[in-house]
C-alpha positions in Angstrom: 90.5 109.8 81.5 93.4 107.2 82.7 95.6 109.2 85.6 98.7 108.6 87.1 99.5 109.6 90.4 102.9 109.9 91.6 102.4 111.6 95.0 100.5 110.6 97.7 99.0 114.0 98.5 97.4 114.2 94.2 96.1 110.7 94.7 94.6 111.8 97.8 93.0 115.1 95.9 91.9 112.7 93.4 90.0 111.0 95.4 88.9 113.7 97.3 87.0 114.9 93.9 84.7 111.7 93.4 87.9 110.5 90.1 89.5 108.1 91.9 87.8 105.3 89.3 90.2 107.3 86.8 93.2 106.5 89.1 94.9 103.6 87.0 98.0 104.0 88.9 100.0 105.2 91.8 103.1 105.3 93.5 104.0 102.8 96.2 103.2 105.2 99.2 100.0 105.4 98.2 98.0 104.1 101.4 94.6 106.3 101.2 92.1 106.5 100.7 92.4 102.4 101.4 91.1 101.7 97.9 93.9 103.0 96.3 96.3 100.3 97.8 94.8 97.6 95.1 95.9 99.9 91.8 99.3 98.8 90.1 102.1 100.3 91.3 105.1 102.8 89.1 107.8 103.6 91.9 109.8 102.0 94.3 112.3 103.1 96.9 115.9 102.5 95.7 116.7 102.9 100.0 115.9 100.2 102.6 114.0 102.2 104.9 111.7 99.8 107.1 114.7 98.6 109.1 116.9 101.5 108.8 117.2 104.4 111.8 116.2 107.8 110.9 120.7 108.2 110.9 120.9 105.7 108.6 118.1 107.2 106.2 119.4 110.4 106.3 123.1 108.9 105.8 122.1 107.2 102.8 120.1 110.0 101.0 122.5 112.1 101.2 125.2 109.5 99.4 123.2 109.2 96.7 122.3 113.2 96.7 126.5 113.0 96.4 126.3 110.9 93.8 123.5 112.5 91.5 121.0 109.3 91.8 117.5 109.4 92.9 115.9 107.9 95.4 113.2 106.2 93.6 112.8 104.1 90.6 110.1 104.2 87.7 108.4 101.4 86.2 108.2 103.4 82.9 107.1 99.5 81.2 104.4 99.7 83.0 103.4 103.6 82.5 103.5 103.0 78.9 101.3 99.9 78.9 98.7 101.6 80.8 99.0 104.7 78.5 98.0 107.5 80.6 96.2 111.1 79.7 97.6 112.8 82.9 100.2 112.1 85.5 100.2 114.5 88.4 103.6 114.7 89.7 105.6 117.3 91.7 108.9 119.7 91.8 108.5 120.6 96.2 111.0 117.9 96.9 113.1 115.1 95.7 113.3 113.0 98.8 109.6 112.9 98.7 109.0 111.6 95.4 110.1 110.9 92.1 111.6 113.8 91.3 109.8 116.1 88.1 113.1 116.1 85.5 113.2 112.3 86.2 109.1 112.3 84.9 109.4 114.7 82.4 113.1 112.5 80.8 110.9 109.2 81.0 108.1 110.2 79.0 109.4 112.7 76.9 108.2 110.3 74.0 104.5 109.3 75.2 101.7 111.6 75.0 100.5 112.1 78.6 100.1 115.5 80.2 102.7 116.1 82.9 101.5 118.0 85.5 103.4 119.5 88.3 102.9 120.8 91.5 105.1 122.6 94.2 102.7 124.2 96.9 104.8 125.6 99.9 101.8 127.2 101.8 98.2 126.4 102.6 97.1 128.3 100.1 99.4 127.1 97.9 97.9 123.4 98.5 93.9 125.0 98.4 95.8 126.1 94.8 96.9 122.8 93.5 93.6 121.6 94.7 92.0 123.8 92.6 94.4 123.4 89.2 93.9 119.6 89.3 90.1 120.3 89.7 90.3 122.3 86.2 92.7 120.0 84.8 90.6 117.3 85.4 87.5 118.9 83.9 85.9 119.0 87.6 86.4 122.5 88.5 83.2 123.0 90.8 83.9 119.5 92.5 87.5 121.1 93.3 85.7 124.9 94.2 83.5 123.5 96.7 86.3 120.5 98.3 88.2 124.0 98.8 85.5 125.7 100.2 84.7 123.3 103.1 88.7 123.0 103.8 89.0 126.6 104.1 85.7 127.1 106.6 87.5 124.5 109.2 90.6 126.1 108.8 88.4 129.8 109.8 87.2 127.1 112.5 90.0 126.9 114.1 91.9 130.2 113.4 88.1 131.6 115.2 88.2 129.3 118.5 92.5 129.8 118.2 91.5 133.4 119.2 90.2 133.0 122.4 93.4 131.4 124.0 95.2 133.2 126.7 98.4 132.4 125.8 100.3 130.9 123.0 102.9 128.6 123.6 106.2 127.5 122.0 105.9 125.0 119.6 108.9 122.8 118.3 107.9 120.1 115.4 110.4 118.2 114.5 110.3 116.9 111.0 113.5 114.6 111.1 115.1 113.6 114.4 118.2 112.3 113.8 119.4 114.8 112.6 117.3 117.3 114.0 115.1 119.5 111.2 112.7 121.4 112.2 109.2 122.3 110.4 109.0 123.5 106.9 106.5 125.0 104.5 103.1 124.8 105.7 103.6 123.2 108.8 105.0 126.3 110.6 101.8 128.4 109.0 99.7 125.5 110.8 101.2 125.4 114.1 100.5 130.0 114.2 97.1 129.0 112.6 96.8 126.8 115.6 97.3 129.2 118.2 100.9 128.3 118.7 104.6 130.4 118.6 106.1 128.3 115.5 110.0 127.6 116.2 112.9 126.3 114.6 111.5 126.8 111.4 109.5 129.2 108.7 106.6 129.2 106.9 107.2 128.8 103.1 110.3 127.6 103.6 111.9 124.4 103.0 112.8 122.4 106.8 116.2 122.9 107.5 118.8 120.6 109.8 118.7 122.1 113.1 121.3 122.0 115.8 120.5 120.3 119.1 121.9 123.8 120.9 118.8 125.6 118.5 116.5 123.3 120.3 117.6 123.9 123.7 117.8 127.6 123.0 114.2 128.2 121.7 112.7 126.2 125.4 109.7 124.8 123.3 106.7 124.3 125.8 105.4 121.8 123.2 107.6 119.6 121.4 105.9 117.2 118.2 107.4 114.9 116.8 106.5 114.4 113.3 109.3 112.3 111.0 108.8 112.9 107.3 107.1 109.5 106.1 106.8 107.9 109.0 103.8 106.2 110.7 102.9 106.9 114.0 103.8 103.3 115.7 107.4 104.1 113.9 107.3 107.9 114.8 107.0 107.0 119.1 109.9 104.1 118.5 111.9 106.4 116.9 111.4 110.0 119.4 111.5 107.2 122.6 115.2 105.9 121.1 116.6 108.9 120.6 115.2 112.3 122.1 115.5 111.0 125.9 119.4 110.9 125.2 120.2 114.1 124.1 121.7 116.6 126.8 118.8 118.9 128.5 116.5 117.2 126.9 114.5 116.5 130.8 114.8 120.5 131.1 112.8 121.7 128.1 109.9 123.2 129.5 107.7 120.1 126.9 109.4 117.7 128.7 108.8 118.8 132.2 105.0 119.6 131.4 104.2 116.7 129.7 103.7 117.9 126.5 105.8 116.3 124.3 103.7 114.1 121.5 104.5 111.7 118.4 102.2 111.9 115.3 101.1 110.3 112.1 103.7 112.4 109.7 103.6 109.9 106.7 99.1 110.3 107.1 99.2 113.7 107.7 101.8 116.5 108.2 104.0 115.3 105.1 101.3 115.4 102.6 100.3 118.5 100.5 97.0 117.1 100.3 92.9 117.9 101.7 94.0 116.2 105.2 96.2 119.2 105.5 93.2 120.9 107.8 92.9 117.5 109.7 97.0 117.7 110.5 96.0 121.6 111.7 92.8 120.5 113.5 95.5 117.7 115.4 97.7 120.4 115.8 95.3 122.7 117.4 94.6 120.0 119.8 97.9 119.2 121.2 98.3 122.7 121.9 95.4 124.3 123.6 93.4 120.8 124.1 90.8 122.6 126.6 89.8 124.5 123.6 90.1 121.9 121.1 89.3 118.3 122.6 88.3 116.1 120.2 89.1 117.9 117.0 92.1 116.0 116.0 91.5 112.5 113.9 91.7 109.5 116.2 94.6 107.4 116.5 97.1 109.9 115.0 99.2 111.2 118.0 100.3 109.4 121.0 101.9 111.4 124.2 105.3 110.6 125.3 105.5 110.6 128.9 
C-alpha cells in the first residue's frame, strides 16, 4: 500500500500503527516521527511565515481568505508519479492544511482513495484513529494504540480528581490577535483539572477580545500559537503579551503561572500525542499532582 499523508496529525497515526514504510509522501510540516522528514514532499506554504509576526500571518491569511486562494500549494506532478492507493487528508480547517475540495479537484482523475478526517473532540481523534486503522487493513494495531491513549487519559482524569481546587485556565491559540482554545483543547484543559476559558469544547477557536481576557482573571495563562515551535512560541508571548494593558494584574501573571508550549508538536495536532499535550497540560496546572508527566522540553515558564 503507497500513502499520502497530507496532515501532520495522519502521518503521525501512521506511524503510530507500525505503516510508516507505506508513507511515500507527506506534507512539508511533517517533522515526526523524525524519519518522516527524509520522504518527498507535496505541499508548500504559499505565506512567508518564518520571519513574519503572528499580525502579519494573521494579516495575510485573511487577504487571501478575501480573495478565495489557499494557503498551500500541491505538487500534484509529484502525487501522480508516485501513484498513491490512499491519501489521508482533512476538512477541520483550511489554515491548517490543504484544504479537502482543493484534494478532492486535483485528483479527481487518479485512482487513489481520498480519505478525510475532521475530529473536533477527543473522541473524535480516538475515532479517526480507529477509521484509518480499518482503512488501512490494521484495525487491531489501531484498537489497541486507542486503548493505551484512552487508559492515560483515565490516568489523569483519576489523579485530576483529587485536586482541591480548579483554577482558571486561558490558552491562547493565536496572540496577535487574541483566539482562544478550540475543539479539543478546552475538553483537555477540564480533563486536566482546570476551569477552560475563552473558549468551547467542540468548537472552532474564535478571535477573542483583550477586554474577554481581562474579564475571565485566568490564574493560568498558556500560550500555545497554532504551528508554532516552542523557541518561536516564548519570542512571540515575551513580544507581545507584557504590552497589553492589565496584563501585570491577571491573577497568571502575578502568580507566576504564565507558560509557552510546543503548539506546532502538540496542541495543534489531531494526532496520538493528543494525551501527551493533556498529560503537559495537567502539569502546568496542578504540578504537585502531576510533576513530571508532561514530555520534556515542551513548555517553558514566562517569568
Amino acid at each position: 500500500m503507497r500513502i499520502v499523508s497530507l496532515l501532520p496529525g495522519t502521518t503521525e497515526i501512521v506511524c503510530a500503527l507500525g505503516l510508516g514504510n507505506h508513507l511515500v509522501a507527506v506534507t512539508h510540516e511533517c517533522d515526526y516521527p523524525p524519519e518522516v522528514r527524509g520522504l518527498p514532499v507535496v505541499t508548500r506554504s504559499m505565506l512567508e511565515q518564518d520571519e513574519s509576526s503572528s499580525a502579519e500571518i494573521d494579516a495575510a491569511i485573511r487577504e487571501r481568505a478575501r480573495n478565495e486562494l489557499s494557503i498551500y500549494q500541491l505538487d500534484m506532478g509529484l502525487i501522480e508519479a508516485l501513484q498513491p492507493d490512499v491519501i489521508l487528508t482533512q476538512a477541520l480547517c483550511d489554515v491548517c492544511a490543504v484544504p479537502l475540495r482543493q484534494v478532492e479537484a486535483a485528483v479527481a482523475s487518479g485512482t487513489a482513495q481520498v480519505l478525510s478526517f475532521e475530529p473536533t473532540s477527543l473522541a473524535g481523534i480516538f475515532g479517526s484513529i480507529k477509521a484509518i486503522g480499518r482503512a488501512l487493513g490494521a484495525p487491531e494495531r489501531a484498537e489497541a494504540l486507542v486503548d493505551d491513549l484512552a487508559a492515560r487519559v483515565e490516568r489523569v482524569r483519576a489523579r485530576a480528581a483529587q485536586a482541591t481546587y480548579r483554577p482558571r485556565v486561558a490558552c491562547l491559540e493565536w496572540l496577535d490577535p487574541v483566539f482562544g482554545p478550540g475543539h479539543w483543547t478546552p475538553e483537555l484543559v477540564a480533563i486536566a483539572g482546570g476551569q477552560p476559558v475563552l473558549g468551547v469544547a467542540g468548537e472552532r477557536s474564535q478571535r477573542v477580545s483583550w477586554t474577554d481576557v481581562i474579564a475571565c482573571a485566568p490564574e493560568v495563562i498558556i500560550a500555545m500559537p497554532c504551528g508554532f515551535s516552542l523557541e518561536r512560541a516564548v519570542a512571540e508571548a515575551t513580544a507581545i503579551l507584557p504590552q497589553r494593558a492589565g496584563w501585570y494584574a491577571l491573577p497568571a501573571v502575578r502568580a507566576g503561572n504564565v507558560f509557552a508550549v510546543d503548539g506546532n508538536a502538540y496542541f495543534s495536532r489531531p494526532g496520538p500525542r493528543v494525551v501527551d499535550s493533556l498529560e503537559l497540560l495537567a502539569e502546568l496546572i496542578h504540578p504537585n499532582l502531576f510533576a513530571g508527566w508532561g514530555p520534556q522540553h515542551a513548555a517553558i515558564a514566562l517569568r
